[in-house]
N, C-alpha and C positions, 0 to 999 in steps of 0.2 A: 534405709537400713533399720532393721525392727530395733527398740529398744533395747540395751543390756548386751549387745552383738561384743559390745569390748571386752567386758566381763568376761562373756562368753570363751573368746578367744583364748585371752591370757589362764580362765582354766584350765582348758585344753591342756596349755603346755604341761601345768604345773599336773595334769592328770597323769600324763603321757610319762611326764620323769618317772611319778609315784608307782607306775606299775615298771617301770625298770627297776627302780629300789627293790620293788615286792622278790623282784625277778632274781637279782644278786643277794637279796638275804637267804631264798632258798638255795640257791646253791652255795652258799657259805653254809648251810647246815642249821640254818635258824630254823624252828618250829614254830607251823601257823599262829599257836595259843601262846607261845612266847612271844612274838612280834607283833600279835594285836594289842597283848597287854603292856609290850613296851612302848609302842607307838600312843597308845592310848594315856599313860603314865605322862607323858611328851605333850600330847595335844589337850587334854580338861584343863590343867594350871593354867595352860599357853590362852586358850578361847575365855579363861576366866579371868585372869587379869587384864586382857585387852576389853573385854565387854566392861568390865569396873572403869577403866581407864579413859575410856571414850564416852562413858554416860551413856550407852545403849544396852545396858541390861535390864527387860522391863518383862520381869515374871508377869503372865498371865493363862488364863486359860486353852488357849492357841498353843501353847509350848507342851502341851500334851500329844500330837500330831510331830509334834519335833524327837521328841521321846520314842514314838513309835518307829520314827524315822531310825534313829539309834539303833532299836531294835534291827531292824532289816537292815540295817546296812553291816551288824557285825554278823547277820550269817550272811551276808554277800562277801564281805570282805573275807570270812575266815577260810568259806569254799571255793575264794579267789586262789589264796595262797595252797589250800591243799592241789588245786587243778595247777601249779605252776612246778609242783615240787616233782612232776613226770613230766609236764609238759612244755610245749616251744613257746617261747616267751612273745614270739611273730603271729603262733596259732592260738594261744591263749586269748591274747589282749583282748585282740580283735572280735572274739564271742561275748568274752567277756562285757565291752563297752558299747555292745549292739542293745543295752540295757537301755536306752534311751526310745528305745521301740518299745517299750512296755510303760515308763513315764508319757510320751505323748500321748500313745493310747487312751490311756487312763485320764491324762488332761483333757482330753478331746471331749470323751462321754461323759468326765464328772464334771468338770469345769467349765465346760462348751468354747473352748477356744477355738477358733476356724482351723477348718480343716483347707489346705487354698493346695492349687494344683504345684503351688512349687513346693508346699511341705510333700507331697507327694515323691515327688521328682524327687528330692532330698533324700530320702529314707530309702526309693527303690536305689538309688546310686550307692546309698550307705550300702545297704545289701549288699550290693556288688562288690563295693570295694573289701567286705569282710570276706565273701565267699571267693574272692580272687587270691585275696592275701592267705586263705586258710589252705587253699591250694600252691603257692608258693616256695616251696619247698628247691632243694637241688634239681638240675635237669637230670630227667630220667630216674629220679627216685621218689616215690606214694609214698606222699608226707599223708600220716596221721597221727589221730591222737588216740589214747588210750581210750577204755570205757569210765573205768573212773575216775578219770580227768575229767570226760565230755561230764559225765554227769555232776561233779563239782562245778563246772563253770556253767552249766545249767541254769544250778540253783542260785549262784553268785548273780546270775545276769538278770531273774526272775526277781531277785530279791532286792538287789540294787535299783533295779526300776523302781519298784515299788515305795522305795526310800525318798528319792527324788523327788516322785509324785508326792509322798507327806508331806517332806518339807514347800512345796508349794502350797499343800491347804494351808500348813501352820501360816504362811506369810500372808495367804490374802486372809487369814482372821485374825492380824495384828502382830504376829512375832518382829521383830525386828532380826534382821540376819547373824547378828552375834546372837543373840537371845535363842534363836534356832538351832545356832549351830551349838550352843553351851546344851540344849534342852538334849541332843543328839549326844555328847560328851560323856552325860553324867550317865546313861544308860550305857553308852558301849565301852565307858572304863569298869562297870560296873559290872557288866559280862563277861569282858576281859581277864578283870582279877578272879573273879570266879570261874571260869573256863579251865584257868593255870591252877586255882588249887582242888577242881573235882579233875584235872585229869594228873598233877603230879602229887597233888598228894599234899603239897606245901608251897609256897611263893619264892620260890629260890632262882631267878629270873638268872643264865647266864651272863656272861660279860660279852659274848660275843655278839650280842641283839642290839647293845644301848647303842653303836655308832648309827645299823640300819634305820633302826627304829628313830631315831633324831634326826635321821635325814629325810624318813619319809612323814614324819609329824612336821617338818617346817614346808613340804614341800603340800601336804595335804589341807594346813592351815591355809595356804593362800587358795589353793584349788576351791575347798568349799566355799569360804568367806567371798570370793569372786565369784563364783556359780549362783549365790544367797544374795548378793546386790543384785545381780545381773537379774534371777526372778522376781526381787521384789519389784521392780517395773516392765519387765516384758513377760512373753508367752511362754511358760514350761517344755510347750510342744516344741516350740522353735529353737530354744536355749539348752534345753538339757543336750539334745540330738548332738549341738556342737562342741559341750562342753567333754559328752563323753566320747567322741574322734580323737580323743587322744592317742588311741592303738596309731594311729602315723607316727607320730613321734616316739612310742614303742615300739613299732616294728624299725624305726629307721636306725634308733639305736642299737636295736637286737642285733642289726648287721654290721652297723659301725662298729660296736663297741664289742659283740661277743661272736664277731664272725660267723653269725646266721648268713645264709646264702640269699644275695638275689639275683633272683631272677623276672624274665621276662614279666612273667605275669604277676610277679610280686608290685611290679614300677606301676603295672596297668591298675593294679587295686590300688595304691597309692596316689595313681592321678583320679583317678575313681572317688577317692577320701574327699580330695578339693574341692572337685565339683562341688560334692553333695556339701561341700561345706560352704560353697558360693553362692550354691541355690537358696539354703538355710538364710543366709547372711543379705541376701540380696531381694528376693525373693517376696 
């Protein structure tokens, strides 16, 4: 089993809750630039006293690549949220979290990780399992999605790759995974708050954001901090792929919890998920 495969896992899950959160804040009426900046309010203190606390806060020049990270990950996340606030929380995810095709990528040709026929096999099944699940819908009814849904979760999926990929250069040029994740922190609370007052005008953050926003900064601190060990010793190409399959655990709640339909081909994209998630892990 490649290195970091544990890691791997348990972000998974903690991914999978986080985009059900995203998913009940919108339709509670939360707004994208309210919810990154309340989540964000939630997660800098939270990564910053834990980094103090454990003695792994170690600024250096590496943590500039974790910043950038920052950068791309709050337009990933913010055009996560706007593609949620039209769209199915079963056909979102799942575009959404195929962002691990643009991280391996990129590890592949910047980093020279192997490319092996089971990362292959891995990524064609990932495919599968998105494009089954995105067809998924009730029998007899063409489940789509809007245009400027698809095009929000686009940008979210191009952008969040790209994030991933940093935070692996930051680590192989010394970050330490809290030190990563704080260097990622200070940027995206920092766009965050500025977001909420060039688009209201002032910072008067409603009351109805702090519960979402609290549950998805606890749920997102472990996801990243676990995804950040897991690469400090294994392959981006291998790890991120698994980390972001959390759309299973999104889509499976979508139906348990908000009476999203399944069906036949919903089950087959979900065993479809495993595979690829066997291949990754075994492989």
């Amino acid at each position: 089993m490649t290195g970091g495969t544990g890691y791997a896992f348990a972000a998974l899950v903690c991914y999978g809750l986080g985009d059900f959160i995203y998913k009940r804040a919108t339709a509670a009426g939360v707004k994208p630039h309210h919810f990154l900046m309340g989540q964000a309010w939630w997660f800098a203190p939270a990564i910053l006293l834990y980094a103090w606390a454990t003695g792994t806060l170690i600024v250096g020049p590496s943590v500039v690549w974790n910043g950038l990270a920052g950068l791309f990950m709050f337009i990933g996340l913010y055009n996560f949220l706007r593609s949620l606030a039209t769209g199915s929380v079963s056909l979102v995810a799942p575009i959404f979290r195929l962002n691990f095709i643009v991280t391996a990528v990129l590890a592949i040709l910047a980093l020279h990780e192997p490319a092996t026929p089971a990362l292959a096999v891995a990524l064609l099944l990932a495919l599968a399992a998105a494009w089954l699940l995105l067809g998924g819908g009730e029998t007899g009814k063409r489940v789509s999605i809007d245009r400027h849904s698809l095009v929000a979760v686009l940008i979210a999926t191009l952008s969040l790759g790209a994030a991933n990929f940093f935070h692996a250069v930051g680590l192989r040029q010394g970050s330490t995974p809290e030190t990563a994740l704080l260097g990622q922190a200070v940027v995206f609370v920092t766009l965050a708050t500025g977001s909420v007052r060039l688009i209201d005008g002032a910072i008067a953050p409603p009351s109805a954001m702090w519960p979402h926003t609290a549950a998805a900064a606890a749920v997102l601190f472990g996801a990243f901090l676990l995804m950040l060990h897991g690469l400090a010793i294994g392959p981006a190409s291998v790890l991120v792929p698994i980390t972001q399959m959390g759309f299973v655990v999104t889509a499976a709640l979508g139906v348990r919890a908000l009476g999203e339909a399944m069906t036949a081909r919903k089950a087959a994209g979900l065993v479809a998920a495993v595979a690829a998630l066997a291949a990754l892990a075994f492989g």
